[in-house]
C-alpha positions in Angstrom: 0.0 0.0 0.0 2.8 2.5 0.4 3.0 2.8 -3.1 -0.3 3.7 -3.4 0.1 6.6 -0.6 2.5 7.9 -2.5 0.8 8.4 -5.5 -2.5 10.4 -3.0 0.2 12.7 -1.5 1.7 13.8 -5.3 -1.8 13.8 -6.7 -2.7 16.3 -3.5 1.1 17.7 -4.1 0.4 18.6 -7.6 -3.3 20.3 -7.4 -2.4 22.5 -3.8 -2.3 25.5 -5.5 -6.1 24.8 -6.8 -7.3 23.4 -3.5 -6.3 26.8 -2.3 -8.0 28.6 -4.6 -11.1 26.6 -3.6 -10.6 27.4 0.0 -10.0 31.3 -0.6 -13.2 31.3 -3.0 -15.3 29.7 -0.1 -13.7 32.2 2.7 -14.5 35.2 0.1 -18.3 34.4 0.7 -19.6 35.9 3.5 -21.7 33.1 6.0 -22.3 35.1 8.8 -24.9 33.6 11.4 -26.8 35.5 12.3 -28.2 36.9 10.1 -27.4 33.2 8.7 -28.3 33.9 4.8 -26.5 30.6 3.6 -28.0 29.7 0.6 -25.9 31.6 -1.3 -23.0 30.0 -0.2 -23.9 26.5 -0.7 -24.9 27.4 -4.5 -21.4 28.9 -5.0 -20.2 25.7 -3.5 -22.2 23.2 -5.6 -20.8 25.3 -8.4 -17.5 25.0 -7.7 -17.6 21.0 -7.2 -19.5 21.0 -10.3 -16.7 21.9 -12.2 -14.5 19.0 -10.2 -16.7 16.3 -11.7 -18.8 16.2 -8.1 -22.1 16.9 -8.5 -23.8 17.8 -5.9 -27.8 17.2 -4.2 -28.9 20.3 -2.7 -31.2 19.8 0.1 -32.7 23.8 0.8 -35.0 23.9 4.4 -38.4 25.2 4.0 -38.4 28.9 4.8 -40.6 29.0 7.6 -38.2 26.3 10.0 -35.2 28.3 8.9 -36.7 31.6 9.8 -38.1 29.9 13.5 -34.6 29.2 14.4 -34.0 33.0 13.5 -31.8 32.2 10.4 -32.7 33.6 7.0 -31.5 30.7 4.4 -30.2 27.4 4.6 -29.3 24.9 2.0 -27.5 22.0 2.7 -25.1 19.7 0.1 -24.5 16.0 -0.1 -22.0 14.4 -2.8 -22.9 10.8 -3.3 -20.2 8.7 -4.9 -20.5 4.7 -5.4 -18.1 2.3 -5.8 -18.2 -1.4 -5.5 -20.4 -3.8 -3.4 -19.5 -4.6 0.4 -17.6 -1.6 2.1 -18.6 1.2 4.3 -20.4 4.4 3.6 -18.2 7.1 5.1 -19.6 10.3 5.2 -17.3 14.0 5.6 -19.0 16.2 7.4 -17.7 20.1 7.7 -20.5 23.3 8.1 -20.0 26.7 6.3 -21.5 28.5 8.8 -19.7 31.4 10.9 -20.3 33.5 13.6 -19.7 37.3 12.4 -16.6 38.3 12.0 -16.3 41.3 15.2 -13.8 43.7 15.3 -9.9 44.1 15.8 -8.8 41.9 12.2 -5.7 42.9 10.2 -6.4 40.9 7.2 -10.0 41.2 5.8 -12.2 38.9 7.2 -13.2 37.7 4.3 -9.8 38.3 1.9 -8.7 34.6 1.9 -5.5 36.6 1.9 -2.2 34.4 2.5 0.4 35.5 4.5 3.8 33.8 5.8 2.0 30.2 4.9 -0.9 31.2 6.3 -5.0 31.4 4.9 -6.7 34.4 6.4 -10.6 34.9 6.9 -13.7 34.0 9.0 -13.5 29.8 8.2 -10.5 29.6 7.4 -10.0 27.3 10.2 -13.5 26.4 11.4 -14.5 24.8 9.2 -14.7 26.0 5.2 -11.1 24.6 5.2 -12.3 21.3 5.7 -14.9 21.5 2.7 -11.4 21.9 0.9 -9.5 18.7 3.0 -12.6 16.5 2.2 -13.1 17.8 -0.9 -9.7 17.1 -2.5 -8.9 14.1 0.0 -12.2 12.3 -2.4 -10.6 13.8 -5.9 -7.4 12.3 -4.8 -8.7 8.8 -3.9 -10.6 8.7 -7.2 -7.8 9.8 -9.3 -5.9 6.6 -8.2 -8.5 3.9 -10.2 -7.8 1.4 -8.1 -10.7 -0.5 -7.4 -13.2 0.4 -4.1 -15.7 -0.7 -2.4 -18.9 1.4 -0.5 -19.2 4.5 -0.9 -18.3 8.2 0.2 -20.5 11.2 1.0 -19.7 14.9 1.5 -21.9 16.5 3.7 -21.7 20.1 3.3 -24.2 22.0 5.7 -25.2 24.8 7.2 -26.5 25.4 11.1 -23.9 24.4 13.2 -23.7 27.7 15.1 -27.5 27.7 15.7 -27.2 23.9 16.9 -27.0 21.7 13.5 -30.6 21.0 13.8 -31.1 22.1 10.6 -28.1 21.0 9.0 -27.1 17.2 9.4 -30.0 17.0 11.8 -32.6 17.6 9.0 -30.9 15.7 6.6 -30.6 12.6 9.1 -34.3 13.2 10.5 -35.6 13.3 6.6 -33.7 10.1 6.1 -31.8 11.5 3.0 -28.5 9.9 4.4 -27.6 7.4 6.4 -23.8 6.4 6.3 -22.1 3.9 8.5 -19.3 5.6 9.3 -18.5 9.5 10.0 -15.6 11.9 9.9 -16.1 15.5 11.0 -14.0 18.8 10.8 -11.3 19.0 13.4 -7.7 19.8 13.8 -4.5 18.0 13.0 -2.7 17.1 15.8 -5.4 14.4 17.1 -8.5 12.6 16.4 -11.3 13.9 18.9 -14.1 10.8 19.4 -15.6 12.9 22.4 -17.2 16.0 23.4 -19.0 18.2 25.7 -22.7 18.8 25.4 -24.6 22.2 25.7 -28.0 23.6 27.2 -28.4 27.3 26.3 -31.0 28.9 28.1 -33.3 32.2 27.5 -34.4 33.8 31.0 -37.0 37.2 30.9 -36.7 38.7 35.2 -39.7 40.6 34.8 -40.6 43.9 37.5 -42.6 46.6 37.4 -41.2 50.2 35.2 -41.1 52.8 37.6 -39.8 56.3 36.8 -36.2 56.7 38.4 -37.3 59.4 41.2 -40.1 57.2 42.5 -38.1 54.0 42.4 -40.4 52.3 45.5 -43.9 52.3 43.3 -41.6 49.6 40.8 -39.8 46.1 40.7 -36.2 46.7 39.6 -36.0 43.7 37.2 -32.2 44.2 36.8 -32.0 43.9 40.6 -33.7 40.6 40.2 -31.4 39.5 37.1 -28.4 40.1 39.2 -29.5 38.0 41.9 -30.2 35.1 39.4 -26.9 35.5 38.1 -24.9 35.5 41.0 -26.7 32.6 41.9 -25.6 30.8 38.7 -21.8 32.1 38.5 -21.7 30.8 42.1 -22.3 27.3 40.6 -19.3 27.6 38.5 -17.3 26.8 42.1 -19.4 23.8 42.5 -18.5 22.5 38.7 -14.8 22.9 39.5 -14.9 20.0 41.7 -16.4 17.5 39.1 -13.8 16.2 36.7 -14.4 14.3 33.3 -12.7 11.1 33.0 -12.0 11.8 29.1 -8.9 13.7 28.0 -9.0 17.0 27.1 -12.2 17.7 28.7 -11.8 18.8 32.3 -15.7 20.3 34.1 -18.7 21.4 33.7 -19.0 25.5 33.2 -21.7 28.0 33.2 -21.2 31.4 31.0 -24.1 34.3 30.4 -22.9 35.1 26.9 -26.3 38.2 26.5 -28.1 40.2 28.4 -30.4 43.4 27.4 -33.0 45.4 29.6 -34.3 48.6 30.5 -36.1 51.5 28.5 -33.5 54.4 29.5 -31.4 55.6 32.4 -34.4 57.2 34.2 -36.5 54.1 34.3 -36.4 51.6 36.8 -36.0 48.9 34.5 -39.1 46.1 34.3 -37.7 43.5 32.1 -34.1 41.9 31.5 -33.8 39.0 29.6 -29.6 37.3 29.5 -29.0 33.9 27.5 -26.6 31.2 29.3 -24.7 28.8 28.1 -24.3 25.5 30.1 -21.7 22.8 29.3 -22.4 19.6 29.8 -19.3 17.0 30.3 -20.1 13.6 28.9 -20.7 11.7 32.4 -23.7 14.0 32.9 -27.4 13.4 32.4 -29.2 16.3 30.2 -32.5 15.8 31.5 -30.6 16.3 35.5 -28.7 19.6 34.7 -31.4 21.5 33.3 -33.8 20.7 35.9 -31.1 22.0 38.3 -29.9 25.1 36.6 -33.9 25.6 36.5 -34.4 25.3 40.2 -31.4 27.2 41.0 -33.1 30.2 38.4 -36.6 29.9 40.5 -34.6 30.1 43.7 -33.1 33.1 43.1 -36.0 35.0 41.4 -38.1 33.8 44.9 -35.8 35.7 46.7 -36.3 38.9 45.1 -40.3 40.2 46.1 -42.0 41.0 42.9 -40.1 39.3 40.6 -41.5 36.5 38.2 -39.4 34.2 35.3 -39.7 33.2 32.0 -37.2 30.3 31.1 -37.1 29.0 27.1 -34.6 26.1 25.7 -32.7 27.3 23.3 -30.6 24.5 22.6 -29.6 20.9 23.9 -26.6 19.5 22.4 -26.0 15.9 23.9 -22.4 15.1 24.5 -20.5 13.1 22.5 -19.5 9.7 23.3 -17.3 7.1 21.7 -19.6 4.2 19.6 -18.8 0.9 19.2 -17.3 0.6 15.2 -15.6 3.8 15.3 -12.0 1.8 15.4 -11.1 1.5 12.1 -11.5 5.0 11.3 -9.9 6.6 14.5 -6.6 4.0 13.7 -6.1 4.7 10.3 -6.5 8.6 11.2 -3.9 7.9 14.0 -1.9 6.0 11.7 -1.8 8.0 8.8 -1.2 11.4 11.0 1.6 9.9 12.7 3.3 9.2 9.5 2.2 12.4 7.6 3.0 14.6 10.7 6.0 13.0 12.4 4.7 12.7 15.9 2.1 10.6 17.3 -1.8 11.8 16.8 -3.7 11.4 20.6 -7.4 10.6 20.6 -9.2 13.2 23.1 -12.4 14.9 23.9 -12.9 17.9 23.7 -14.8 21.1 25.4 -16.9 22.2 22.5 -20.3 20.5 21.1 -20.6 19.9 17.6 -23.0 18.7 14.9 -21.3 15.1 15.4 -23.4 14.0 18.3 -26.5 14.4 15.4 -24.8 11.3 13.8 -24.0 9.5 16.6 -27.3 9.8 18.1 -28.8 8.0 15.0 -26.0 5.0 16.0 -23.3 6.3 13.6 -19.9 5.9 14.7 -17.8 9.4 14.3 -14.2 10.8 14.2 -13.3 14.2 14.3 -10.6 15.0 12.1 -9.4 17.8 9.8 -6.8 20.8 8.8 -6.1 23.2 11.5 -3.5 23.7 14.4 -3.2 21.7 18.1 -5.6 23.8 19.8 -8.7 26.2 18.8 -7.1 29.4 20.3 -4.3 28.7 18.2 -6.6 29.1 14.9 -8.2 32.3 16.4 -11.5 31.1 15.3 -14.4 33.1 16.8 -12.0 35.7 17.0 -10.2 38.1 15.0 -7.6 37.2 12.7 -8.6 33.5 11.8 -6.4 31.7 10.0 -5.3 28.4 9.0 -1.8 26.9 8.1 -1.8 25.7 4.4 1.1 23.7 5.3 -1.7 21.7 8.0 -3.8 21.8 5.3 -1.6 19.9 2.4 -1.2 17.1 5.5 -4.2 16.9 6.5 -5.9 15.9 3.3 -3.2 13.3 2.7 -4.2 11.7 5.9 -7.5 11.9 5.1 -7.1 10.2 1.8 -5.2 7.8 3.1 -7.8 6.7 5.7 -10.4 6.7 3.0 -8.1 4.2 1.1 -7.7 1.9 4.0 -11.0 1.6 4.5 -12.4 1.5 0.4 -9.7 -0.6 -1.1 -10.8 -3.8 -2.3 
């Protein structure tokens, strides 16, 4: 077989320069959710694999379950491509979808400008660059002709920052795919087959509006809202004494990411409403934590007269958890990255939630695997100045074509 992994690293050697240029064109469209108008993208997309010989299915969400989730346009993109009987079904999944770029960026956010080796832009990193790494990883294989078995699908979507619901979670709940094996964007440096879940919360504290010189005749809802959240950062204390028992996952955490209220300055305010973000390591039970962080809410609220709550689910994002059949795939990944990289390629969990635990709750085994640096601060994604070594991204798509090999070859 080494002969053959030569030939997928010169194939991948020889078109870089136009897997680049596919990277850059997908960074240069703007995907930012919210407002979350990604149509667009995924028709430039199609496009663009058009032209490679990879036609793609476009699977577009009716309008009215796009808009409910607050989003404005979502289409979502499998490649289906065949080979022989017998064989897995391996599916790549990476999402196009970004939170806004902010402030504070020295190279356009959305420039795909290269600098010292490295791919600026919102995506660069998380995760348009792996549309390119699974992308090219698939031209590669095919270019070989040698003879495979099962069967490969892209799975290009679009609502992983509003939870994936709408993304691979449509897809799998419409039964338009249903692979045996997964592989998910991720970073080099090692194959991640756990992670965190998530419970996102809405809470309206509700007073009474009062004007500011007669303060007594109202309900200071922000009063209330601070109570609440003292009450809930004082859990954070608590969480730091529970550990995880997978790697690179370490406790629970609880972070108020919003909060808005209040008419003007000479109002006593009568409504706040904040949005928290719980995360769930994998030992814990959904169901459990959200009744608690509820009753720890009511608690606080019942301590403050003449206040009343509102809670809404935003979001529950199960944790990740390794499934039986995942082997194969997480040892060719290991084994492929060690060779490709020079050093050996961990398995770990890690902190965030992703659209992977959509696939593994329909019994799917997953890996989480692609082209970025060791750790997620190191990419700056979410932050300004995202960027992705190209040199990551070369390797990364060899060990990715490798795997596919492994597991496809006759």
């Amino acid at each position: 077989m080494s002969h053959a992994y030569e030939q997928l690293d010169a194939w991948i050697a020889a078109h870089f320069d136009e897997q680049i240029g596919f990277l850059q064109a997908l960074v240069r469209q703007p995907t930012d959710t919210p407002p979350g108008d990604n149509a667009p993208h995924a028709e430039l997309t199609a496009r663009l694999l058009a032209a490679m010989d990879l036609p793609a299915d476009a699977y577009p969400v009716p309008a009215a379950e796009v808009q409910a989730q607050g989003m404005q346009s979502i289409t979502n993109l499998i490649v289906r491509r065949r080979y022989g009987e017998g064989g897995p079904v391996i599916a790549l999944n990476a999402h196009g979808d970004v939170v806004p770029p902010g402030e504070g960026w020295t190279h356009g956010p959305y420039s795909g400008e290269i600098v010292d080796g490295k791919l600026y832009g919102r995506a660069a990193a998380v995760s348009k660059s792996d549309f390119a790494t699974y992308t090219f990883a698939l031209r590669a294989l095919e270019a070989l002709g040698l003879p495979l078995q099962g069967g490969v699908e892209l799975h290009f979507t679009y609502d992983e920052e509003f939870g994936g619901e709408l993304g691979p979670g449509w897809l799998l709940k419409k039964r338009l795919t249903q692979p045996d094996l997964l592989l998910a964007a991720g970073f080099s440096y090692q194959v991640v087959t756990a992670h965190n879940g998530c419970l996102q919360l809405e809470v309206t504290v509700h007073g009474k509006m009062a004007h500011a010189a007669i303060p007594d005749t109202g309900v200071d809802a922000l009063q209330g809202a601070v109570a609440i959240l003292n009450a809930l950062y004082a859990q954070n204390l608590e969480y730091k004494k529970i550990s995880s028992r997978v790697e690179g996952i370490k406790h629970p955490y609880l972070n108020v990411g919003r909060i808005e209220g209040g008419s003007n300055t000479n109002v006593v305010p009568g409504k706040v409403v904040f949005k928290l973000d719980r995360r769930m390591i994998p030992e814990e039970d959904p169901a459990v934590v959200e009744t608690q962080v509820r009753a720890a809410i009511a608690a606080a609220a019942a301590s403050c007269p003449g206040i009343t709550v509102e809670i809404k689910r935003l979001l529950l994002a199960r944790a990740l958890q390794p499934l039986p059949g995942n082997q194969a795939l997480v040892e060719a990944l290991q084994r492929h990255g060690e060779a490709v990289f020079g050093e050996p390629i961990p398995t770990s969990g890690t902190p965030l939630y992703t659209d992977v635990r959509l696939y593994g709750e329909q019994g799917i085994p997953a890996a989480i695997y692609g082209a970025g640096p060791r750790t997620v601060l190191e990419s700056q994604a979410k932050r300004a100045d995202e960027h992705l070594v190209l040199d990551d991204l070369r390797r990364a798509t060899q060990v990715v074509a490798r795997t596919l090999l492994d597991l496809l070859r006759k």
